[in-house]
Structure formats: C-alpha cells, structure tokens
C-alpha positions in Angstrom: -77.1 93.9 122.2 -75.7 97.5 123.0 -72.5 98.2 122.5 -71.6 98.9 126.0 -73.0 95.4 126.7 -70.6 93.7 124.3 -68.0 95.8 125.9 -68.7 94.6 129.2 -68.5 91.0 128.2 -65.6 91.1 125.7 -62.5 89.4 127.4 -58.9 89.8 126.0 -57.7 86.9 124.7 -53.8 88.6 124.4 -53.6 88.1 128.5 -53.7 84.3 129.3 -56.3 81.5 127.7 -55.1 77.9 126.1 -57.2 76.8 122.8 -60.3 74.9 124.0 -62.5 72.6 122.4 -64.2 74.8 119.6 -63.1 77.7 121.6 -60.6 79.5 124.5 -60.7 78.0 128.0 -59.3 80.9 130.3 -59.2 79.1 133.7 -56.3 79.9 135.1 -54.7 76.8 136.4 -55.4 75.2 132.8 -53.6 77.7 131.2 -50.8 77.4 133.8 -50.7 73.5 132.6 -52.8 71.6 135.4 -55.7 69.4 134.6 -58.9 70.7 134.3 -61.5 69.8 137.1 -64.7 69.1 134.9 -62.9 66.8 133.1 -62.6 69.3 129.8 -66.4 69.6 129.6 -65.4 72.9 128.0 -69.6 73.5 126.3 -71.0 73.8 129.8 -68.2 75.5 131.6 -68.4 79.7 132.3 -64.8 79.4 131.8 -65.2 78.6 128.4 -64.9 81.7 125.7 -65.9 81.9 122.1 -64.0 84.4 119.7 -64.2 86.3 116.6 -62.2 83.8 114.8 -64.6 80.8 116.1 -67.5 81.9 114.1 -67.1 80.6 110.9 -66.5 77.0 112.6 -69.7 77.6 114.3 -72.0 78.6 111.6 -70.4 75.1 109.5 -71.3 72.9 113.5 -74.6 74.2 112.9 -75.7 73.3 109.3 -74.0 70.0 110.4 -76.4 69.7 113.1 -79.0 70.7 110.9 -78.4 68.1 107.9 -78.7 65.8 110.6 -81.8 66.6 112.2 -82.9 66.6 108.7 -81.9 63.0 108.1 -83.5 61.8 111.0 -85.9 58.4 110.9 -88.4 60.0 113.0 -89.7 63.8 114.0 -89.1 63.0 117.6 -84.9 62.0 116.7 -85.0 65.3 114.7 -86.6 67.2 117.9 -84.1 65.7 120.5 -81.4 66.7 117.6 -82.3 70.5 118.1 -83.3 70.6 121.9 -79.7 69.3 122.0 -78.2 72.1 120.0 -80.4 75.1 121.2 -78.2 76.6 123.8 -74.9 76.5 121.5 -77.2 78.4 118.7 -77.8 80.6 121.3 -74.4 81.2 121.8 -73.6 81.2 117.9 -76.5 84.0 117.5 -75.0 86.0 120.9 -71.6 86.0 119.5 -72.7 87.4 115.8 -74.9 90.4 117.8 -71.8 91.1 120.2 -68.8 90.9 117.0 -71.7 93.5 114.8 -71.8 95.7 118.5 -68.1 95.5 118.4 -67.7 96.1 114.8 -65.7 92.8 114.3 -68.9 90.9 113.0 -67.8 91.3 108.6 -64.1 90.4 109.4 -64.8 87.4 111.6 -67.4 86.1 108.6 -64.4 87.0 106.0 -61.8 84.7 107.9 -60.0 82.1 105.8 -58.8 80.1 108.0 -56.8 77.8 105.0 -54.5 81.6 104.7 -51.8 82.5 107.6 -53.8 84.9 109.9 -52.8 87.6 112.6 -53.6 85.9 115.4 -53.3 89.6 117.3 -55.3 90.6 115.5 -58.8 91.6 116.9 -61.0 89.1 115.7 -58.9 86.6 117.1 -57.9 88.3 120.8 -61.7 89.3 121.4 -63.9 86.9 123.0 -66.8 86.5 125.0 -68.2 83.9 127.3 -70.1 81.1 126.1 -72.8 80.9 128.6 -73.1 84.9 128.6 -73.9 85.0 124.7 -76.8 82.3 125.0 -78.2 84.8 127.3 -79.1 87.4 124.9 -81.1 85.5 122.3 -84.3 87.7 123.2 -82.6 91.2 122.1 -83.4 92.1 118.6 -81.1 92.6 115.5 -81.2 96.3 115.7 -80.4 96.5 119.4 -76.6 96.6 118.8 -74.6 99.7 116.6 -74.3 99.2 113.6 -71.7 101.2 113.1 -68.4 98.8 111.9 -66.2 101.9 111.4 -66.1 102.4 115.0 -63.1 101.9 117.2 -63.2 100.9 120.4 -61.6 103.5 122.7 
C-alpha cells in the first residue's frame, strides 16, 4: 500500500466516533447516542474503523484464534476456525501496511496500553475502515514508504 493510498483511507478519529467493539464505530447517529440499526454487528459494518492503538489487541485476537484452531479435535474444526477469521486477518495485515505507509506502524506495536496514553495522540486519532483494509491483502510488503520519519503534511 502507497502512501497516498493510506492517506486516502485514514479517517480522523479527533472529529466524532464512539469506541466500538474492538474498534471506532463512526456512524453518526451512534455517536449522537441513538441505537445502532445492525444491531452492533460492528465486524461486518463499513462504519466500523480500526486504529493505530487497536493493533496490539488484534495481533493477541489472532494468536488466540490460532491456539484454537490448533487445539481443534478434527482438521475440518481447525479449517472452519480460519475461514472464519480470514477477513479480520485481512484487516489486521491492511492495517499494519497502512500504520508502516503512514509512518505510525513502530509506535502503534510499542503501545502499552497498562501506561496512561495520549489519546490525541496519532496512533490513537488515525484510523481506517475495516472493510477497506481486508481489501489490500494482495499488495506486497514493499508497496508502502518506508520511510517512518515522514510527516504527514
């Protein structure tokens, strides 16, 4: 992923969004305080945003997944058990390419989430959307600067 791509996606979490399941929901009327109309089925909603600050949580809800799979009783359990998960590690991979475009890829794996945190900070007010990340799985690792001194302008 380019750059310019995760530029494009990146959504500023300072404006309006309410903490989601695992994530930001930035429906408007939910943030406002009405219900939600998919009945908070936040994984398969394009409302639904994943930040910086999600990742670490992320990378542990996949080796969960995976130590389950892994305990399985039988290869087909273990099979259904990643089919299941693929489009969220999707997602998990798209947001670590768009945080390294962004240069926000080495703070967001440093969080400590057990210290106090700047939550303005901008691993915490830069997101992207869910559905948009699993959508970039096919782009290689060097497709995205590398560059993490970069600011964005």
């Amino acid at each position: 992923m380019s750059r310019e791509q995760a530029e494009s996606m990146m959504i500023d979490l300072t404006r309006k969004s309410t903490p989601a399941e695992d994530g930001f929901c930035t429906y408007q009327p939910v943030i406002n305080g009405d219900a939600c109309p998919w009945n908070m089925d936040c994984h398969s909603c394009e409302k639904f945003v994943m930040s910086g600050a999600d990742l670490v949580y992320w990378h542990r809800k996949r080796e969960q997944w995976r130590m389950l799979a892994e305990r399985a009783p039988t290869p087909a359990v273990a099979d259904y058990l990643h089919q299941v998960f693929e489009p969220t590690a999707r997602a998990i991979d798209g947001l670590e390419k768009a945080l390294a475009a962004v240069g926000l890829l080495d703070e967001a794996l440093a969080l400590d989430l057990r210290r106090p945190q700047d939550y303005f900070g901008r691993v915490w007010a830069t997101a992207f959307r869910a559905n948009e990340l699993a959508q970039h799985e096919n782009h290689s690792d060097t497709d995205y600067d590398t560059d993490q001194n970069k600011e964005l302008s």
